[in-house]
PDB file as gemmi writes it, atoms N, CA and C in Angstrom:
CRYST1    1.000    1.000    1.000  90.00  90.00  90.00 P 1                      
ATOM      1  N   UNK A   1     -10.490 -13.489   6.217  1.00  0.00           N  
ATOM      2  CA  UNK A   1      -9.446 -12.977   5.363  1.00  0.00           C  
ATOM      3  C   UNK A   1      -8.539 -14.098   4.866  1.00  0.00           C  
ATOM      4  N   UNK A   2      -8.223 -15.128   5.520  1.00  0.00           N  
ATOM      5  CA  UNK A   2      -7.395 -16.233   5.536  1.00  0.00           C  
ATOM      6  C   UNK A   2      -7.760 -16.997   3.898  1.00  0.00           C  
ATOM      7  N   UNK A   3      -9.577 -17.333   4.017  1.00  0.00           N  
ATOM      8  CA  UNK A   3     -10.213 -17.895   3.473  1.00  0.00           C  
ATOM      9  C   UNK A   3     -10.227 -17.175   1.665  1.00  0.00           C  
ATOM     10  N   UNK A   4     -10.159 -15.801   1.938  1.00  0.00           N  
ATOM     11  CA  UNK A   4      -9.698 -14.648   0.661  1.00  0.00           C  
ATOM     12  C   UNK A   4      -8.739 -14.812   0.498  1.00  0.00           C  
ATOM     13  N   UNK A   5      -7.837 -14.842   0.833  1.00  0.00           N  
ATOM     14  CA  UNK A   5      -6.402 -14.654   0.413  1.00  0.00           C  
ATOM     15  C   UNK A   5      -6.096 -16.122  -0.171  1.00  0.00           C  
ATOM     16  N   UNK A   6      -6.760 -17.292   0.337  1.00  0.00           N  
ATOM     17  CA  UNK A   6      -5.871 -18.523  -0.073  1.00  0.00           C  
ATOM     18  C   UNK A   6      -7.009 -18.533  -1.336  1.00  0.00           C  
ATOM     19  N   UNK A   7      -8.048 -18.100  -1.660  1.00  0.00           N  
ATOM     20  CA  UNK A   7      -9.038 -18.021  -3.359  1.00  0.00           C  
ATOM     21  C   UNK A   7      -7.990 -17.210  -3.767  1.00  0.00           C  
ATOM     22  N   UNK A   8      -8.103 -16.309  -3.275  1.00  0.00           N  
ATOM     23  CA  UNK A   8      -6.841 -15.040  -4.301  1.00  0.00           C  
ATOM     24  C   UNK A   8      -5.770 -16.334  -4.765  1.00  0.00           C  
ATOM     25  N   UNK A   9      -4.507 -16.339  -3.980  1.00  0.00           N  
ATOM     26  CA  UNK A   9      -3.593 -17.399  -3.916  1.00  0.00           C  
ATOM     27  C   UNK A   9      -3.715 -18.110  -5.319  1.00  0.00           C  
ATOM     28  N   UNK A  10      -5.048 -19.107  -4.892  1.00  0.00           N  
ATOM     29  CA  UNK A  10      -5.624 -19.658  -5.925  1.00  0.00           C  
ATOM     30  C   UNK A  10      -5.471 -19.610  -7.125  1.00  0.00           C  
ATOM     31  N   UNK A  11      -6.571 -18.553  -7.440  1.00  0.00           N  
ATOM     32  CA  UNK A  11      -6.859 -18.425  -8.643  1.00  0.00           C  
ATOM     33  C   UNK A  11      -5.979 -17.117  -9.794  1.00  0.00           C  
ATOM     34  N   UNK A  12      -4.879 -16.772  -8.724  1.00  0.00           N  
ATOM     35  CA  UNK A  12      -3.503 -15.815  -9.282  1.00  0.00           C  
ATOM     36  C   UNK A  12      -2.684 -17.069  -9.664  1.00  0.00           C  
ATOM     37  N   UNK A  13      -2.626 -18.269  -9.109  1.00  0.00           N  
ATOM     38  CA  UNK A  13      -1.291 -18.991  -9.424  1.00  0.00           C  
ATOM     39  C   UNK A  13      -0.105 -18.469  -8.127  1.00  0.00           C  
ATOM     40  N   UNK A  14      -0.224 -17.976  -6.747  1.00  0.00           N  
ATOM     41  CA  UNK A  14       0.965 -16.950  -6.122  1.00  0.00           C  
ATOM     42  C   UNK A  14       1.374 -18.091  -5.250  1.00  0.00           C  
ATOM     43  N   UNK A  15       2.414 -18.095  -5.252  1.00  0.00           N  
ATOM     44  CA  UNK A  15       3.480 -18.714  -4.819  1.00  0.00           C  
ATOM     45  C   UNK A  15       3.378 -18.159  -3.526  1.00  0.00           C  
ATOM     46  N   UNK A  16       3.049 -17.332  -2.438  1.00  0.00           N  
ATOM     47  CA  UNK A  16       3.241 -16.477  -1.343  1.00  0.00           C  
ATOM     48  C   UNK A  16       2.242 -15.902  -1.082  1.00  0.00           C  
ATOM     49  N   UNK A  17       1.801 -15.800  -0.130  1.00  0.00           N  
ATOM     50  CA  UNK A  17       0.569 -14.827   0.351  1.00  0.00           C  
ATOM     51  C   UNK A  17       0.526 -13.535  -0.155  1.00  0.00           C  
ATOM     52  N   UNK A  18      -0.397 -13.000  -0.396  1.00  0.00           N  
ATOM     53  CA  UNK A  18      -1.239 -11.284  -0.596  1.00  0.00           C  
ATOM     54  C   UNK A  18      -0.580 -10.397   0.380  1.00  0.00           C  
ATOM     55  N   UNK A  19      -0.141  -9.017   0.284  1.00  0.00           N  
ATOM     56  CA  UNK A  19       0.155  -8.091   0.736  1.00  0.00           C  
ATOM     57  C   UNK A  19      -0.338  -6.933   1.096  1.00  0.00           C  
ATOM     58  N   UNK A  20      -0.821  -6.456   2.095  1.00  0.00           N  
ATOM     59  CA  UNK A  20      -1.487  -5.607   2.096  1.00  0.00           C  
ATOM     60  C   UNK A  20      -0.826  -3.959   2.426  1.00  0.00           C  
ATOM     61  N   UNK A  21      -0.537  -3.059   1.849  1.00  0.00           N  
ATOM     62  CA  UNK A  21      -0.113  -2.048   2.200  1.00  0.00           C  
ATOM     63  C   UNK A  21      -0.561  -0.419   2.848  1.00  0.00           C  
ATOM     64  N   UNK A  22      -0.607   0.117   3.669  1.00  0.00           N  
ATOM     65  CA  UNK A  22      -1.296   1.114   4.381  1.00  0.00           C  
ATOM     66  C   UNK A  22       0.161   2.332   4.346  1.00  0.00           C  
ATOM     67  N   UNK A  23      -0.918   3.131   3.983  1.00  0.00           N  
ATOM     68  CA  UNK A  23       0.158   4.608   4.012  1.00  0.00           C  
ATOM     69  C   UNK A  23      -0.391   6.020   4.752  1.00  0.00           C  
ATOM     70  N   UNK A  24       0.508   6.043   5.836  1.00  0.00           N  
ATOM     71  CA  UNK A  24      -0.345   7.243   7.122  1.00  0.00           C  
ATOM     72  C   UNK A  24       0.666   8.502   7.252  1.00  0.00           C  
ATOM     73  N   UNK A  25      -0.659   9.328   6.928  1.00  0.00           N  
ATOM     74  CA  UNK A  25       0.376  10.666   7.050  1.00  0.00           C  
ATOM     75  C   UNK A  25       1.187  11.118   7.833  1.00  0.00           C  
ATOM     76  N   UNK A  26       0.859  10.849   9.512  1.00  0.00           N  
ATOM     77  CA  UNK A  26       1.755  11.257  10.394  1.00  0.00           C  
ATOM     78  C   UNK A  26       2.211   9.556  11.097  1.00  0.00           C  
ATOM     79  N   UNK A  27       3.516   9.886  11.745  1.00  0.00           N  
ATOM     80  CA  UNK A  27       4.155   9.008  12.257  1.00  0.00           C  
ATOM     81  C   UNK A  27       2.938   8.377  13.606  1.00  0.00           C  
ATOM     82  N   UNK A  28       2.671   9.905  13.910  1.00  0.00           N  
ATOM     83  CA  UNK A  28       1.722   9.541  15.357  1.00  0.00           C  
ATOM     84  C   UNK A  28       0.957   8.350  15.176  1.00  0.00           C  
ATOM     85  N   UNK A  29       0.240   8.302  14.091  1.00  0.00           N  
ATOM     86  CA  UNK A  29      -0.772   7.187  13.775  1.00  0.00           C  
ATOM     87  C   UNK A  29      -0.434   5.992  13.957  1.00  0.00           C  
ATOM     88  N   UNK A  30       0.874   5.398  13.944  1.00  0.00           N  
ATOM     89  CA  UNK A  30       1.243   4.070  14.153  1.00  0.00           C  
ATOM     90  C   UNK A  30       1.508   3.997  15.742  1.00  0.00           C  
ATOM     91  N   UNK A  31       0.975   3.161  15.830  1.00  0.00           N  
ATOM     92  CA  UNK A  31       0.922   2.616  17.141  1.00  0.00           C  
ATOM     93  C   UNK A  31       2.196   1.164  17.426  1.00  0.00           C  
ATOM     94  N   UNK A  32       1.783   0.644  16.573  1.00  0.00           N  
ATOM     95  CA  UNK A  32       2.818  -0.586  16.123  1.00  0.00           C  
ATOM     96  C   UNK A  32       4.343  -0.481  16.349  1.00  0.00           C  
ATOM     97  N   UNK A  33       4.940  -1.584  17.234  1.00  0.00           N  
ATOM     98  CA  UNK A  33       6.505  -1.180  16.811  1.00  0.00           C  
ATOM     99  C   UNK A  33       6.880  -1.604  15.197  1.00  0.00           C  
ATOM    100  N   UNK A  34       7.680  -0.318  14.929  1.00  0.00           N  
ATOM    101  CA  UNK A  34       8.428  -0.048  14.338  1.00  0.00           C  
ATOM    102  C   UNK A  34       9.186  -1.740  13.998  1.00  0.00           C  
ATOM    103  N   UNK A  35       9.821  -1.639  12.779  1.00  0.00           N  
ATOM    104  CA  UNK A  35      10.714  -2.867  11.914  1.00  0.00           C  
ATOM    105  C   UNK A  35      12.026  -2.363  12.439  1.00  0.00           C  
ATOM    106  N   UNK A  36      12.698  -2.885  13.197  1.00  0.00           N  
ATOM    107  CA  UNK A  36      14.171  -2.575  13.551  1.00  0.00           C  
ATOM    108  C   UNK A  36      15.369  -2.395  12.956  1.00  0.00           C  
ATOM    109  N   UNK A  37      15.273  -2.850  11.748  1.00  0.00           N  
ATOM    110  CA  UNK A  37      15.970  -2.776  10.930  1.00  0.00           C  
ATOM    111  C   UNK A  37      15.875  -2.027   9.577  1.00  0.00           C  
ATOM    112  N   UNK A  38      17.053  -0.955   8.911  1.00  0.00           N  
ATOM    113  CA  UNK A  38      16.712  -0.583   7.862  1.00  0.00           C  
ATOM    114  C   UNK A  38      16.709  -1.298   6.544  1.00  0.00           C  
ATOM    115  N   UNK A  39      15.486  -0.883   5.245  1.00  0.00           N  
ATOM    116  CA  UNK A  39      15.006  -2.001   4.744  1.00  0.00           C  
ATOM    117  C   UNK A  39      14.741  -1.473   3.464  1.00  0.00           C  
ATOM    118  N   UNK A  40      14.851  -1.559   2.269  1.00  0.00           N  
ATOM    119  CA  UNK A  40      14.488  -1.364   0.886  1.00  0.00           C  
ATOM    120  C   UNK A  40      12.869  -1.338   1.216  1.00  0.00           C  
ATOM    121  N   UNK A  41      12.253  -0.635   0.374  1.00  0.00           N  
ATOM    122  CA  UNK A  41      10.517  -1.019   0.337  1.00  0.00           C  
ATOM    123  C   UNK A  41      10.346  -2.311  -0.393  1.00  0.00           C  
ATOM    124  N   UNK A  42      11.591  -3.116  -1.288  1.00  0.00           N  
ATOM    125  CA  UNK A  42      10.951  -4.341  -1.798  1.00  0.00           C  
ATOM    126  C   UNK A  42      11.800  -5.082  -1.141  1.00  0.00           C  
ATOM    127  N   UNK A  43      12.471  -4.735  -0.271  1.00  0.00           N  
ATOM    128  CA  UNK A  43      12.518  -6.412   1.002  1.00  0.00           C  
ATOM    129  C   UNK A  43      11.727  -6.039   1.861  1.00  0.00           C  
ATOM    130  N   UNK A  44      11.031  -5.229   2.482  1.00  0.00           N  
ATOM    131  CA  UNK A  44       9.802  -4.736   3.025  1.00  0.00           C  
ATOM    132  C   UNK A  44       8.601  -5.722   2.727  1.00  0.00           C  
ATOM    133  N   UNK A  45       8.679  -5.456   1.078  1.00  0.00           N  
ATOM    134  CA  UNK A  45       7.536  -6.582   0.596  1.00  0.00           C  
ATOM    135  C   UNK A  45       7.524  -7.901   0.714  1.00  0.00           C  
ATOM    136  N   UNK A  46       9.317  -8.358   0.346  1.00  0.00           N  
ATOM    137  CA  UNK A  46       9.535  -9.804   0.271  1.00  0.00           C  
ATOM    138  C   UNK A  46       9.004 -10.468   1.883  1.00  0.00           C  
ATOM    139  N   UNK A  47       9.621  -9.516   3.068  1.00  0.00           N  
ATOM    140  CA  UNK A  47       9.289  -9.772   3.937  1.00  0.00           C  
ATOM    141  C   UNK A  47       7.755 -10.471   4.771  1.00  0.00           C  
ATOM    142  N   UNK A  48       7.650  -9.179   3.771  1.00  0.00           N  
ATOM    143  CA  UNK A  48       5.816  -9.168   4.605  1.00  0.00           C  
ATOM    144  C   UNK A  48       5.439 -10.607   3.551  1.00  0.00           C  
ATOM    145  N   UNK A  49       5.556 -10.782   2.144  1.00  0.00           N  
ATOM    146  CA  UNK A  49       5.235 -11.809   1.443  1.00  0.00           C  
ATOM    147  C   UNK A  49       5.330 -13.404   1.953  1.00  0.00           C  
ATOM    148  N   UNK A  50       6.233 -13.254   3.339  1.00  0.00           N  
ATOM    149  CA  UNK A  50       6.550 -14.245   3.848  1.00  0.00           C  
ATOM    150  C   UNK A  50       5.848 -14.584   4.853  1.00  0.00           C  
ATOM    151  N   UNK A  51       4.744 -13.793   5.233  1.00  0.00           N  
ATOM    152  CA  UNK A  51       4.216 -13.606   6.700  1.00  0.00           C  
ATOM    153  C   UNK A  51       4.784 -12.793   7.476  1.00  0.00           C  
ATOM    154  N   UNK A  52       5.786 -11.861   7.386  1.00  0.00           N  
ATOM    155  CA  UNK A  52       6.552 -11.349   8.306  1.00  0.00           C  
ATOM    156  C   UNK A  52       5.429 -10.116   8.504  1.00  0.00           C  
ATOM    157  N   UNK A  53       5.424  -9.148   9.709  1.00  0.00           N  
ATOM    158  CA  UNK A  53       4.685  -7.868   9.940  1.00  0.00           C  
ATOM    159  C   UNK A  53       5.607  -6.295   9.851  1.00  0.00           C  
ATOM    160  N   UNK A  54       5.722  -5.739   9.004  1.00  0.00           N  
ATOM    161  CA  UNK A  54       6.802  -4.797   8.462  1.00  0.00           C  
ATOM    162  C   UNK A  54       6.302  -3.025   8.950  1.00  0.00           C  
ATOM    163  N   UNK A  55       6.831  -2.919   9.424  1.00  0.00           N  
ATOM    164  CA  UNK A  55       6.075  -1.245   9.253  1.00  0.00           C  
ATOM    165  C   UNK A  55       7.506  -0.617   9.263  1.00  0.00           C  
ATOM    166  N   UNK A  56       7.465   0.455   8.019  1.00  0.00           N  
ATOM    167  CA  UNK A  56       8.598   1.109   7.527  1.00  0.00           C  
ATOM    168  C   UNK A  56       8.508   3.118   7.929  1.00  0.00           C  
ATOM    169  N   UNK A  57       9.011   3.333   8.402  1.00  0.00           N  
ATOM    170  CA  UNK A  57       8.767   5.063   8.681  1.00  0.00           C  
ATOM    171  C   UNK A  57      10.014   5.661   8.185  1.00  0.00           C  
ATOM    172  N   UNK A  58      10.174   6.754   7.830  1.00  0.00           N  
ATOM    173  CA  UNK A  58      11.546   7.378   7.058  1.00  0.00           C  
ATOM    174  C   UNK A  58      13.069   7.149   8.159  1.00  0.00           C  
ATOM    175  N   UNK A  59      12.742   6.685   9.257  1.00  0.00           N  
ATOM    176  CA  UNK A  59      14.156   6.233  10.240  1.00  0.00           C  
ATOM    177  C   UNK A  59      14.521   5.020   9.575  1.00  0.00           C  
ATOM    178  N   UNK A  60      13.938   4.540   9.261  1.00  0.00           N  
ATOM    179  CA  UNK A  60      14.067   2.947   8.703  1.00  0.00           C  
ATOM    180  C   UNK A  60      13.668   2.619   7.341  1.00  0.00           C  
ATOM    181  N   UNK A  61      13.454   3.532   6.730  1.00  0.00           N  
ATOM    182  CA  UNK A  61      13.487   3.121   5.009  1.00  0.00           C  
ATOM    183  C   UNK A  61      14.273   3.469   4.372  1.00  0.00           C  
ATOM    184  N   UNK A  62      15.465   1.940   3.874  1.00  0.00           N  
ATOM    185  CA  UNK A  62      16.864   2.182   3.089  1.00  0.00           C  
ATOM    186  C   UNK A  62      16.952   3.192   2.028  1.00  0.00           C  
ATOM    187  N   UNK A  63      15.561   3.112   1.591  1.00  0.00           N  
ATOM    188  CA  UNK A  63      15.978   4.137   0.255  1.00  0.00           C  
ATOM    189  C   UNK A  63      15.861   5.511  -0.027  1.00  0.00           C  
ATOM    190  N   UNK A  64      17.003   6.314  -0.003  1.00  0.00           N  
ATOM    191  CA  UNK A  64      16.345   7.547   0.516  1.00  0.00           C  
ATOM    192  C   UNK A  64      15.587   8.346  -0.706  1.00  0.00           C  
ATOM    193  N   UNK A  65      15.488   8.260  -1.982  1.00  0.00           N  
ATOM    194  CA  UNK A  65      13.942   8.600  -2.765  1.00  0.00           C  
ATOM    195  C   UNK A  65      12.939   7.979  -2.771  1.00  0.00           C  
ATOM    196  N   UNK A  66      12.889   6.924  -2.045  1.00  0.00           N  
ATOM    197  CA  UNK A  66      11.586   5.933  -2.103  1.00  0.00           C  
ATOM    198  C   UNK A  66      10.235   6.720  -2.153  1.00  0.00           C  
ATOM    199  N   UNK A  67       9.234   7.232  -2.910  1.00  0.00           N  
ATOM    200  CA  UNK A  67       7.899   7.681  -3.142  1.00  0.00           C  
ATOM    201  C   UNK A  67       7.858   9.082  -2.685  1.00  0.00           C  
ATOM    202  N   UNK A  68       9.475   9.834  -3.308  1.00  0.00           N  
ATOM    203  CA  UNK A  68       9.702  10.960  -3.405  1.00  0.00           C  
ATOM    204  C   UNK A  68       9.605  11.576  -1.314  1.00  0.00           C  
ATOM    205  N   UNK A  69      10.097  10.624  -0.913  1.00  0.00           N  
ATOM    206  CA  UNK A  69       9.808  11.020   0.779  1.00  0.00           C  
ATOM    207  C   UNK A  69      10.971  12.107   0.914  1.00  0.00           C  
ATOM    208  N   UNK A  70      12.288  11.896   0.154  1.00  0.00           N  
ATOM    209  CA  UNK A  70      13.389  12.584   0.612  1.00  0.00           C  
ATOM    210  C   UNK A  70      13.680  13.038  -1.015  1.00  0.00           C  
ATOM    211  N   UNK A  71      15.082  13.801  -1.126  1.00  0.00           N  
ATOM    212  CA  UNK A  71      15.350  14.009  -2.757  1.00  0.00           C  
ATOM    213  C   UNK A  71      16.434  13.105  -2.754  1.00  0.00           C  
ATOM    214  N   UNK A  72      16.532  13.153  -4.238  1.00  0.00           N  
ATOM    215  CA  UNK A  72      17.350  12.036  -5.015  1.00  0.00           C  
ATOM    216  C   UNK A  72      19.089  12.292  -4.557  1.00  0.00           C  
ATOM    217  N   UNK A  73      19.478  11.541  -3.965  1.00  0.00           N  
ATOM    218  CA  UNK A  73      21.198  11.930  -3.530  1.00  0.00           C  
ATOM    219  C   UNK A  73      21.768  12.150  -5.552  1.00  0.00           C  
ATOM    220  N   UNK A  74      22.642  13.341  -5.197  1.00  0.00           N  
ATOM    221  CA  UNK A  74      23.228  13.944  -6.583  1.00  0.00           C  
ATOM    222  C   UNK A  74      23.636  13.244  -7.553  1.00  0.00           C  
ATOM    223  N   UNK A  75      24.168  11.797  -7.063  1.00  0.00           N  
ATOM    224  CA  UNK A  75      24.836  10.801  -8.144  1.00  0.00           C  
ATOM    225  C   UNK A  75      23.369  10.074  -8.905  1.00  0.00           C  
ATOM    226  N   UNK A  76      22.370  10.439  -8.164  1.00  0.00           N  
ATOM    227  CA  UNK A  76      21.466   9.031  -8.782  1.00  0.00           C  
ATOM    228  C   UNK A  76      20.920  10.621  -9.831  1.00  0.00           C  
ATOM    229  N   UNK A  77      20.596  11.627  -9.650  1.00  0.00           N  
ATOM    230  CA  UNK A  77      19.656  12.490 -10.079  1.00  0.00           C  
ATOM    231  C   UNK A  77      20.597  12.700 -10.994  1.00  0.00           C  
ATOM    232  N   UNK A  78      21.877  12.916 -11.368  1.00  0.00           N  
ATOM    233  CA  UNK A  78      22.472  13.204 -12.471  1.00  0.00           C  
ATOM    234  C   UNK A  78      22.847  12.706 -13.160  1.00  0.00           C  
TER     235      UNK A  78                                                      
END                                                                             
């Protein structure tokens, strides 16, 4: 994968490693600790873009419409 990602890298021009993202229906499925901190989904990315290992679940994702998980708080929807 190392060897893919640095051709990817490559031949994109990317300044930062490849990202890979996984989306699981139930919480149960993660096994992984949890990111301790609450987090935008694009410092999530910046993060992980850095090498960091991110896993985001609705306790810990800053944004509360992010991919329609919650509804839009009244000021943003109106």
């Amino acid at each position: 994968m190392r060897k893919l990602a640095q051709k990817m890298r490559s031949i994109l021009g990317l300044g930062t490693q490849p990202v890979a993202v996984n989306f699981y229906r139930a919480q149960e499925a993660l096994t992984q600790e949890r990111t301790p901190e609450k987090l935008r989904y694009c410092q999530a990315l910046m993060k992980a873009r850095e090498g960091e290992r991110v896993i985001l679940t609705l306790d810990n994702l800053s944004c509360p419409a992010a991919f329609g998980f919650r509804p839009l708080p009244e000021k943003i929807a109106s």
